[in-house]
Structure formats: C-alpha cells, structure tokens
N, C-alpha and C positions, 0 to 999 in steps of 0.2 A: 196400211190404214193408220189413222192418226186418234188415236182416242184420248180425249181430253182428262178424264180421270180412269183409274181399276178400281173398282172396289167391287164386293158380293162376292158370289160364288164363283169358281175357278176348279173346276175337276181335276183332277189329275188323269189322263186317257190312258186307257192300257193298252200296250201294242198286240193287235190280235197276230199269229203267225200260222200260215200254209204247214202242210205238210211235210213240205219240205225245206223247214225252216223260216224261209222267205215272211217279209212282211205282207200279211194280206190286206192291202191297199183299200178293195172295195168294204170290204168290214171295219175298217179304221175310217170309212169316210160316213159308215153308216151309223158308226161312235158316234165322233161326232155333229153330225145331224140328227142323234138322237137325244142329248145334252142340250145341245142349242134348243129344239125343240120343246125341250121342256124347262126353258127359263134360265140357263146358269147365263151369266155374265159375260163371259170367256173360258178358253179352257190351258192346259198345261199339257207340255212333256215335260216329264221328270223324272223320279229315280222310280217310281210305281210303273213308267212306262219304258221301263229296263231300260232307259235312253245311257244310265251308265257301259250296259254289256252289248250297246250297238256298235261294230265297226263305225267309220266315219260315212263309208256311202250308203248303208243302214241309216244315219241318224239325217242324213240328207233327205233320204225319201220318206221316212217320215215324217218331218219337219215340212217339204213341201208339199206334203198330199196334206194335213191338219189344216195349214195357211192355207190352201185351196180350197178345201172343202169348208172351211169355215168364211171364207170370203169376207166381206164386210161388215161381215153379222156380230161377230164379240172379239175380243183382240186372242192375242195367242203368245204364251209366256211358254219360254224353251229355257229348262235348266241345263245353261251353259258350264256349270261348274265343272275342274277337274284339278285332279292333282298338285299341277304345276302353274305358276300366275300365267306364262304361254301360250299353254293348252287352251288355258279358260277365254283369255283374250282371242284363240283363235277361233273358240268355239263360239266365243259372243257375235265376232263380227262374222259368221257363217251364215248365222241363225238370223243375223238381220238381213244380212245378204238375202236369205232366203225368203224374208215376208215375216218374221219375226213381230211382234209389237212390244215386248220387253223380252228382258233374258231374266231367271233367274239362277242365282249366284251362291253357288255353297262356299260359305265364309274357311279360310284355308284353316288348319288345325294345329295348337300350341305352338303357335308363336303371339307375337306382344303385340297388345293398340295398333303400336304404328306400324306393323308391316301389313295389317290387316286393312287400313287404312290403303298403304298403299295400292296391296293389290285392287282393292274395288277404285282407287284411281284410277290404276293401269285399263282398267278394265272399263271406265266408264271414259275416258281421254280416245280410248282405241272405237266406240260407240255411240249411235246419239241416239238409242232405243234406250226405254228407263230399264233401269236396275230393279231387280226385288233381293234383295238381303235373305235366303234360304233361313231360316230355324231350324236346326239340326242339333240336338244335345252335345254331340261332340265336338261343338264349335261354335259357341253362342255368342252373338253379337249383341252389349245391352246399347239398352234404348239411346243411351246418352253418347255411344260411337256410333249406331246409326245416324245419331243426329250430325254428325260431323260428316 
C-alpha cells in the first residue's frame, strides 16, 4: 500500500510467543487489530518486538502476518537495521518484498558523516519503500545529516 505521508502514532508491537517458543501468529494478528482499532496511525517491528533475536524465517513470519493483518488500514514500518551495511540492505529489501510501507534504519555506530551517509544510500538505492532514520543514543544522526 502506498501511503502518501507517516505521521502520528506508530507502536512498536511486541512479538507474543507459544509455548513452544514459536511466534503465536493469531495473538500478533489480534495486536494488531487491537492498535488499529483504537486509532494509531500505523504500527512497527522493532527492537521492542525482539525483531533483533528473530532468526530470518522468524522475522519473515512476522513481518507477513503484521502486513496482513493490518491490510490497508495504516502502513507498517520494519526495523530493518543490522550490524553490517549487507545485512541491513538485505533486510530492507525482504521487508519490502514482504508488504513493508517503510523500513526503519538503525544508524551504523562510530564511524564519521560520510560512511553513515553512505550506508542509508546503500540502503535507500537497493529500496523504493521510505527510510525512517532510527534515534538510538549510541548512534545519533543530527538533524542537519538527516537533511542530506
């Protein structure tokens, strides 16, 4: 779905899990119908929704039951950030694959302007879902490199 602006509220969804580890899919789909339901904007995976300590076909089934069950109703922001510029690129273009409406993007950690720079190129050249620039203290992008 194509949403012309983000703005408002954006939850972050917490991944409910089974018993046996497993993602319980029907409790994640009643999350989110239960958010939507009551007004937010759109919602998130992120680091609240352990999307860091998901395997990859973990962070797939997640990511497509959200986009599913949220349907056309508010867009759906997937922090794609990881480690390596790679990883992050591979996870951007997954999440769009998947029904994504943005990725959002934990800025990489001490290094300078321009490699920072680069990687949200790398990452927005491999994409054509927008960018959110994460706020994270150990990695702060200010206003005036966002603007670049």
């Amino acid at each position: 779905m194509n949403f012309p602006t983000m703005q408002g509220l954006f939850p972050i969804l917490a991944t409910p899990f089974d018993a046996d580890d497993r993602i319980d899919e029907e409790d994640l789909r009643r999350e989110v119908d239960f958010v939507i339901e009551n007004g937010v904007h759109g919602v998130g995976i992120a680091f609240a929704s352990e999307v860091v300590k998901l395997s990859e076909a973990e962070r797939d089934v997640a990511i497509r039951t959200v986009v599913e069950q949220a349907g056309s109703r508010v867009p759906v922001v997937v922090n794609t950030g990881a480690p390596s510029t790679a990883v992050t690129v591979q996870y951007s273009k997954r999440a769009e694959e998947l029904g994504a409406d943005a990725s959002m993007v934990t800025p990489p950690v001490g290094v300078s302007a321009e490699v920072t720079k680069e990687y949200y190129r790398r990452v927005s050249d491999a994409t054509t879902i927008p960018i959110f620039i994460q706020d994270v203290p150990t990695a702060a992008v200010s206003p005036a490199l966002a603007g670049e």
